[in-house]
C-alpha positions in Angstrom: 84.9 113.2 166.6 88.1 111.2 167.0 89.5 113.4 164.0 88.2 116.5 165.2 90.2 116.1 168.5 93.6 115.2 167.2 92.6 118.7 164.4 92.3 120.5 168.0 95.5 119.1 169.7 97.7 119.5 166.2 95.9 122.9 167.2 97.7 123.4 170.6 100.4 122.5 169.9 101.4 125.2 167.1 100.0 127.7 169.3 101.9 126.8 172.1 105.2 126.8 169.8 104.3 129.8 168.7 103.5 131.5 172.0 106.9 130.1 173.2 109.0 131.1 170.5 107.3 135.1 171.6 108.0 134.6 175.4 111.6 133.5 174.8 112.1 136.2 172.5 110.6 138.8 175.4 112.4 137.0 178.0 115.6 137.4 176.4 114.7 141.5 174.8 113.6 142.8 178.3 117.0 143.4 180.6 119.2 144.2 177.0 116.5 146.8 176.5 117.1 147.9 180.3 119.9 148.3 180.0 120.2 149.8 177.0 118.0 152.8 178.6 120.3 153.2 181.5 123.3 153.3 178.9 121.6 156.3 177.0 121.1 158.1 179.6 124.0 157.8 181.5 125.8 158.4 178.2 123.7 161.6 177.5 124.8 163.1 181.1 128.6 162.2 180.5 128.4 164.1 177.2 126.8 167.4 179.2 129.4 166.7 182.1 131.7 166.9 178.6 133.1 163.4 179.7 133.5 162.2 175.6 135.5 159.3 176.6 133.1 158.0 179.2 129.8 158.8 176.7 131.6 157.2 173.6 132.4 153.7 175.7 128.6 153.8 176.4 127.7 154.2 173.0 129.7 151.8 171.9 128.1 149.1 174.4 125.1 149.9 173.3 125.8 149.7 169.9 127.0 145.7 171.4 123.5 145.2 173.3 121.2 146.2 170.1 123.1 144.2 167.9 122.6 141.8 170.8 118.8 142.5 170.7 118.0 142.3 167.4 119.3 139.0 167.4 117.0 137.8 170.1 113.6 139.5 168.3 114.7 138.2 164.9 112.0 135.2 164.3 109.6 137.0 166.2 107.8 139.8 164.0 105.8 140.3 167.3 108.8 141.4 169.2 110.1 143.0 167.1 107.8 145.9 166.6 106.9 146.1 170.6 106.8 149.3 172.1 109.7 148.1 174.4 112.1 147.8 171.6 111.3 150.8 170.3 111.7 152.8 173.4 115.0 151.4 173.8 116.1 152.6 170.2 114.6 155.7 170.6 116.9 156.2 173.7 119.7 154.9 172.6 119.2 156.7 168.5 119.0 160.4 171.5 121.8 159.5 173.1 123.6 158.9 170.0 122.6 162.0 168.0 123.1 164.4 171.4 126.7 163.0 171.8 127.5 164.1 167.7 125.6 167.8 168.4 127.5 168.1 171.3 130.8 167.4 170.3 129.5 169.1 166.9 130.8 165.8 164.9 128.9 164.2 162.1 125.3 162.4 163.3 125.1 158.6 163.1 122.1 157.2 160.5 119.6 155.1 161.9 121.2 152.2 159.6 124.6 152.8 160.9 122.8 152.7 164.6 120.9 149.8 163.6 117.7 151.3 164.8 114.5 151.8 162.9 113.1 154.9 161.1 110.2 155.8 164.0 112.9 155.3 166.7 115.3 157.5 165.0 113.0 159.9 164.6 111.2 160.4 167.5 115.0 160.0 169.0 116.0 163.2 167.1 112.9 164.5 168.2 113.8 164.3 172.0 116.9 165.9 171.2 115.8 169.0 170.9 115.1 168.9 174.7 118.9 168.0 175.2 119.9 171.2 173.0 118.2 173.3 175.3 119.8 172.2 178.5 123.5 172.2 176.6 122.5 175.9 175.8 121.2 176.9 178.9 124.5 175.4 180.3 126.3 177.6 178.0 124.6 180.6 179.1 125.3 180.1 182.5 129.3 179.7 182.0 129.2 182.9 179.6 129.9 180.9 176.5 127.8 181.8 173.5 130.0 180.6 171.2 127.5 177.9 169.9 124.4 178.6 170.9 122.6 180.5 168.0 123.9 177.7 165.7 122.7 174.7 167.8 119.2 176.6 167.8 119.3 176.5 164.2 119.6 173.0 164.3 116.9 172.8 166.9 114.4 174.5 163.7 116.1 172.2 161.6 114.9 168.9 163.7 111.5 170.4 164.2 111.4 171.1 160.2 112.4 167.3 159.8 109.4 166.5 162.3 106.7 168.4 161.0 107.6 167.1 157.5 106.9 163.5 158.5 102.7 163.7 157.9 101.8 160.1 158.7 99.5 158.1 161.2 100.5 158.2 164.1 100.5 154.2 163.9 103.3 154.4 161.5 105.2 157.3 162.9 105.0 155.6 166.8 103.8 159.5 168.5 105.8 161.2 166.3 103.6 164.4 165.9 103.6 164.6 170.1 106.9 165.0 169.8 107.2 167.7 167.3 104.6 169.3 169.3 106.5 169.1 172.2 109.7 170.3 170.4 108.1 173.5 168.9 107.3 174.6 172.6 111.2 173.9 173.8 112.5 175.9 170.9 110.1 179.3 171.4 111.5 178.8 175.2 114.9 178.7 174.3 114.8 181.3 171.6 113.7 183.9 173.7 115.9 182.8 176.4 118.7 182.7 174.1 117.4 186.3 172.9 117.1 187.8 177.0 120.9 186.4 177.1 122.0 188.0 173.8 120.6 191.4 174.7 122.3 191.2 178.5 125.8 190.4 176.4 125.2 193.3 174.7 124.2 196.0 176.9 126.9 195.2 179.7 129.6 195.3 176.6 128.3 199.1 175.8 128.3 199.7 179.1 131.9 198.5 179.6 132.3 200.5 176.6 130.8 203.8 178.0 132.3 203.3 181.6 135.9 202.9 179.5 135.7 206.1 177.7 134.8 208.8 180.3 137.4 206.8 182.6 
């Protein structure tokens, strides 16, 4: 019996290393992930107010805070594949590629992001939603300059999405949002098409109206 107890405290005590090794590793993810958040989405509104500076500085520290992060998760596998982490990639990997689309510059890798291959993704994914209020934005001021292209890439994403037939385990939700993105681009298609067809019948108008004058 004598042997069985100390088996049952040797026992404990790896547990409660382990379990405290997990905790300190939460304790210390949590407010960089927070924060992280707040950063991507305050850096996704600067790049709409088209405030580069202000969206690039936010980028950057968050670029700081994951490298940050994945420091604190790296001797816990646990942590490091908790949905919390990979919300805050996900945000940051939208952020990141809505910045580049806007400003129509090459997109960041999720290696060169430091993020993983789900967050990317379902980043990207969200994206799509972003492209929509950038062209509905553009509508609004007149400008068409960009908008049939960045719809293109809107198919493009959803192509990307679609391709990627795995559980949903692996993929973290990955076909809700390609679902989701297929609904935002027949929306903006056929407000993009309403907006099109307006452009073009005031310029024969304007065309008409200058002839006879």
């Amino acid at each position: 019996m004598e042997m069985s107890n100390e088996r049952l405290d040797a026992i404990s005590v790896l547990a409660h290393e382990y379990f405290s090794l997990q905790n300190q590793a939460r304790e210390q993810a949590l407010p960089l992930c927070r924060k992280m958040i707040q950063n991507s989405g305050n850096a996704i509104r600067a790049a709409h107010r088209r405030d580069p500076d202000a969206a690039r500085q936010l980028l950057e520290s968050n670029r700081a805070l994951n490298g940050q992060l994945l420091a604190a998760v790296a001797e816990s596998d646990t942590m490091r594949n908790a949905g919390f982490i990979h919300d805050a990639q996900k945000e940051y990997a939208e952020a990141s590629i809505t910045f580049a689309l806007i400003q129509n510059i090459a997109l960041p890798e999720a290696d060169a992001l430091g993020v993983s291959t789900p967050a990317y993704l379902n980043g990207l994914g969200e994206t799509v939603g972003e492209l929509r209020r950038f062209i509905l934005d553009s509508l609004r001021r007149g400008d068409t300059s960009r908008c049939e292209e960045l719809l293109d890439t809107m198919d493009d994403i959803y192509g990307i999405l679609m391709a990627m037939d795995y559980p949903e385990t692996v993929t973290h939700g990955l076909r809700r949002n390609s679902d989701a993105a297929r609904g935002i681009i027949e929306r903006t298609r056929g407000d993009l098409t309403n907006a099109l067809r307006q452009d073009a019948l005031e310029q024969r108008l304007a065309e008409f109206e200058g002839r006879i004058c």
